[in-house]
Residue, then its C-alpha position, 0 to 999 in steps of 0.5 A: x765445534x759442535x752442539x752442546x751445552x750453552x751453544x743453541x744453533x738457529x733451526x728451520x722454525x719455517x719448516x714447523x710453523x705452517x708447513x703446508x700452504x694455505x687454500x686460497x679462501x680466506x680463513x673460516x670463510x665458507x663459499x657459496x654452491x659448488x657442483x661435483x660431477x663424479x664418475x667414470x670418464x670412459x665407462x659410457x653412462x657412467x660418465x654422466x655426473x662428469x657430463x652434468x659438470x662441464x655444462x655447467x656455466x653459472x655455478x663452480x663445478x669440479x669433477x671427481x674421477x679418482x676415488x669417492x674418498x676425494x668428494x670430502x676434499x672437494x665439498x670442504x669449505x663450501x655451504x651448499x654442495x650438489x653431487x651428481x652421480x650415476x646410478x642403478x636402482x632398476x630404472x629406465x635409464x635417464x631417471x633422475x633422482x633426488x636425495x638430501x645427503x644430510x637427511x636421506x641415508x643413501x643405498x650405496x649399492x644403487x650407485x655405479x662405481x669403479x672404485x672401493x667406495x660408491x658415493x653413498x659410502x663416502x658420504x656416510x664416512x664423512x658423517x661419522x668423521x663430522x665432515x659433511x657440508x651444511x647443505x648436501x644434495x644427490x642427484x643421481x641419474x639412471x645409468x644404462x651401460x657402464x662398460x669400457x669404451x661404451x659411449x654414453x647413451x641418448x637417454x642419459x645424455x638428456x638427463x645431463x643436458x636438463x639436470x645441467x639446465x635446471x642447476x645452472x639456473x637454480 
C-alpha cells in the first residue's frame, strides 16, 4: 500500500531536528584564554607557533597545521584568543612581535605559510565574515629558514621556549 492521500507515514524527524552533534560547551557560554600555535611541523622555524603550543601547560592550547581557514573554527567560542605564528619581516631570526588582531591590520606577506591563505588573511576573512573573537592577539616570531627537513634554528627555539614562559604565566 502506498503513500497517498489521507495515508501520512512516520518520518525520521531525528534526522531534521538537530542533525549535527552539539560542542561540548554549553550554549552561548564562552571559554576563557585559548592559544593556537600554527604552522609547518617539518619546515624547521616555521614549526615555531606549533613549539610555543606544546609548552604550553597552564592555558588550553590547540595547533593549526592544515589551513589558516581552520584557526576561525578554533578560536570560535572563546574570549581571549592569542595566535603564534612565525613570520618574516626582515628581522634576525627569533624577534618577537606583537599585534592586536582586532585593531592592527596584519601584513599578510610578513607571515610564513605553506598554505593559500597566511594568518593575516584569514583573520581579515573573519572580519568582514563578523567572526573574529572578542579579544585577538599575534604573536609572530621571526623565522629563519623554512625548508623541508630543516630543524628549527636555536634563535627561534629560544623565542618559543620565552613567548611559551611569559604565556603560561600571563
Amino acid at each position: 500500500m502506498g503513500a497517498g492521500a489521507g495515508h501520512s507515514q512516520l518520518r525520521p524527524v531525528h534526522l531534521l531536528r538537530h542533525p549535527l552533534p552539539r560542542p561540548h560547551r554549553r550554549e552561548g557560554a564562552r571559554m576563557s584564554r585559548r592559544v593556537i600555535g600554527v604552522g609547518a611541523e617539518h619546515r624547521g622555524d616555521d614549526a615555531v607557533g606549533i613549539e610555543v603550543a606544546r609548552r604550553l601547560k597552564n592555558v588550553d592550547a590547540v595547533t593549526c597545521q592544515g589551513g589558516s581557514l581552520d584557526l576561525i573554527d578554533l578560536w570560535e567560542g572563546w574570549c581571549d584568543v592569542v595566535i603564534v605564528d612565525a613570520m618574516r619581516s626582515g628581522a634576525e631570526p627569533g624577534t618577537v612581535k606583537r599585534f592586536d588582531g582586532l585593531g592592527d591590520r596584519l601584513p599578510s606577506s610578513s607571515f610564513v605559510t605553506t598554505h593559500a591563505l597566511a594568518t593575516g588573511e584569514a583573520i581579515e576573512l573573519a572580519r568582514v565574515l563578523h567572526r573574529l573573537p572578542p579579544r585577538l592577539t599575534v604573536i609572530g616570531i621571526e623565522a629563519g629558514c623554512v625548508d623541508l627537513g630543516a630543524p628549527m634554528s636555536p634563535q627561534v627555539r629560544g623565542a618559543a621556549e620565552r613567548v611559551a614562559a611569559e604565556i603560561d604565566h600571563a
